[in-house]
N, C-alpha and C positions, 0 to 999 in steps of 0.2 A: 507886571506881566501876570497873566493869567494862570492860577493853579493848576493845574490838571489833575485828574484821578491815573495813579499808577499801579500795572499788574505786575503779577513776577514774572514779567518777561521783563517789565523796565528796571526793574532792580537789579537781574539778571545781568542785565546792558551796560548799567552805571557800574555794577560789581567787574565787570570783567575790564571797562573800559578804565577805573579804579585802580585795580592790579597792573595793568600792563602801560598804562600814564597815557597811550594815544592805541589807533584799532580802528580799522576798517569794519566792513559789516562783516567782507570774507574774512577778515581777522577772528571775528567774533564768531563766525560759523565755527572755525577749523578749531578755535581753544574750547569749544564747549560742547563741540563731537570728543573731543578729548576728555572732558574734564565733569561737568555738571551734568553733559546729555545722556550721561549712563542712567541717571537717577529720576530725570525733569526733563519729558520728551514733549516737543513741540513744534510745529512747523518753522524751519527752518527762513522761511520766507520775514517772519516776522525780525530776525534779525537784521534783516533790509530796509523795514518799514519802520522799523524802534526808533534809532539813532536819529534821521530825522524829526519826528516828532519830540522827542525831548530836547532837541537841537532848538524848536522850536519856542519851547516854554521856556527855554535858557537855563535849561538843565545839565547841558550838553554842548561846547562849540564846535562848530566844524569850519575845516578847512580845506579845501579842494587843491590837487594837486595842479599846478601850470604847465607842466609837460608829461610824456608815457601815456598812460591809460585814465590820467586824470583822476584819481583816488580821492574819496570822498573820507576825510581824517577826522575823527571825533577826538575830543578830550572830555574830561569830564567839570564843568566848573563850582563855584564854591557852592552855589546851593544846588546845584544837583548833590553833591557831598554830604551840604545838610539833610537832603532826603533821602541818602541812601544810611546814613549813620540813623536818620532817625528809625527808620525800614528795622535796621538790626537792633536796635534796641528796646522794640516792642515785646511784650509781654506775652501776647497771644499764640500760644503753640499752635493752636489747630488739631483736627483731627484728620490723621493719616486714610486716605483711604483706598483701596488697593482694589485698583481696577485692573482683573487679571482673566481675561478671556479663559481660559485655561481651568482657570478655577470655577468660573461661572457656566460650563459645558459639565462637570465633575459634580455641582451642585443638583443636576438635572441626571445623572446616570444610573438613578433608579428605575429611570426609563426608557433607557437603551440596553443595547443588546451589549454582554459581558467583554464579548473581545473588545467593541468598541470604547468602552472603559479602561481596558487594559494599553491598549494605542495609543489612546490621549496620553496616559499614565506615564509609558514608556517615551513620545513623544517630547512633551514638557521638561522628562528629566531629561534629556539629552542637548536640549534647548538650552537648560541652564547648566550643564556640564561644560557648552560652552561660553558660555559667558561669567562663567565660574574661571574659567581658563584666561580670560581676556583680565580678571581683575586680579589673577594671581602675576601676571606679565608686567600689569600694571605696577604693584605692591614689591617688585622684585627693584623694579628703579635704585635709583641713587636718593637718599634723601633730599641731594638741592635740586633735581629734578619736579617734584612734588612739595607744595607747602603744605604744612604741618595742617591747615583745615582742612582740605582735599583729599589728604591721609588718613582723615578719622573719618570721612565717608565715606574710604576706600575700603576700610575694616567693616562697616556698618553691611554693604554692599556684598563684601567676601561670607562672611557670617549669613545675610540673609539667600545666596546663591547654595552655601553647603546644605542649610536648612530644607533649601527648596527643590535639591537633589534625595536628599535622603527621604523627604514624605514623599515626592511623585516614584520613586522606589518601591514606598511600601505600598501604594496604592496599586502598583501592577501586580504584586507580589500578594496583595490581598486574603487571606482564603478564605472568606463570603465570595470576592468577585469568581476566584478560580470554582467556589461552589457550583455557583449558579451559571459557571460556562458548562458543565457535565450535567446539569439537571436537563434533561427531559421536558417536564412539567414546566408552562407558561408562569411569569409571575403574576399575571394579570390575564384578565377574560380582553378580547380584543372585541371592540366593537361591532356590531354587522354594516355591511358592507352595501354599499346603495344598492338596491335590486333584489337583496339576499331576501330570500323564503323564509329564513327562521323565522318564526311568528314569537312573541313577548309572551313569557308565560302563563300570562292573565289570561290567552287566548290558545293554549294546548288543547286537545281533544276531549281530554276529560274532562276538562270544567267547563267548555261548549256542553256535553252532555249531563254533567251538573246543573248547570243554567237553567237546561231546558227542562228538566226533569221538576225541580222544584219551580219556572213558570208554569209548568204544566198542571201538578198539585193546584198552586193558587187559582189556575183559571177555572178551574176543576169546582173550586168552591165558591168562586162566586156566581158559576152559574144554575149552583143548586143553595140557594139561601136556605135557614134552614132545617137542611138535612139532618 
């Protein structure tokens, strides 16, 4: 049978379908809203799409149900196993990278207006007050509730929500930002405005009459050569 190339959504699949020995897709949706989807957001759809397809490479068996609603039953077989152990035992960390809307509006608030700095600010941190809240709910469980790895990225998660309370904090709290909400004074000249009269200073009054002043000199002298 045919190789295939696998993403971590298949790993994901095999992992989950691994832990729990059999899993539907809705299986797979509802343990990984729970569990991995706090950290690894992805369309949910593809937990639909997965299972089949490594079903296919014989990665994965399925079995369909003969009566109810006819449930489509994965396990996971021996070399789907060998690729999910080999998946883990890769060397390659990667590098983390942290796609945070939030932060990439806050990277650009030197040019916008101060409150709206301040709202993001106060916004984000309240965002992750909640979800600060969902992982302390979490962390409160019973230990046989949660395995021991899901534990250490539940701490990982905890740590990076208090972090990300405490700087959108100081970012409302600023005083540059609270500065420049009381300043008066523009930070920036603001562009003219299609139609606007202001003329570019190369073309002010006085240096029209500069201009002419000194063409007028030069015409002056070449038409007495000379002189």
């Amino acid at each position: 049978m045919e190789e295939i190339a696998l993403t971590p959504v298949s790993y994901l699949v095999l992992g989950e379908i691994a832990r729990r020995g059999s899993a539907t897709p809705y299986d797979l949706k509802v343990g990984v809203a729970g569990s991995v989807g706090h950290f690894w957001s992805f369309p949910h759809a593809q937990l639909y799409k997965e299972p089949p397809r490594l079903a296919a490479a014989g990665l994965l068996e399925e079995e369909r149900e003969e009566g109810g609603r006819h449930r489509r039953v994965f396990r996971i077989t021996e070399a789907g196993r060998r690729r999910f152990e080999q998946w883990l035992a890769r060397s390659d960390a990667g590098r983390t990278e942290l796609r945070d809307p939030g932060l990439l509006r806050l990277a650009f608030g030197d040019l916008a207006q101060p409150q709206d700095v301040t709202r993001l600010a106060r916004e984000q941190a309240d965002a992750h007050r909640v979800q600060l809240a969902v992982y302390q709910r979490l962390a409160a469980l019973p230990p046989r509730e949660i395995v021991w790895s899901l534990r250490q990225t539940l701490e990982l998660g905890l740590a990076y929500e208090k972090l990300a309370v405490d700087f959108w904090d100081g970012v409302a709290h600023d005083p540059r930002i609270v500065a420049r909400s009381h300043d008066p004074a523009p930070d920036r000249a603001d562009p003219p405005t299609a139609g606007s009269s202001t003329a570019p200073p190369s073309a002010t009054p006085a240096r029209r009459g500069r201009r002419k002043a000194a063409g007028g000199s030069a015409g002056g002298a070449a038409a007495t050569p000379g002189a």
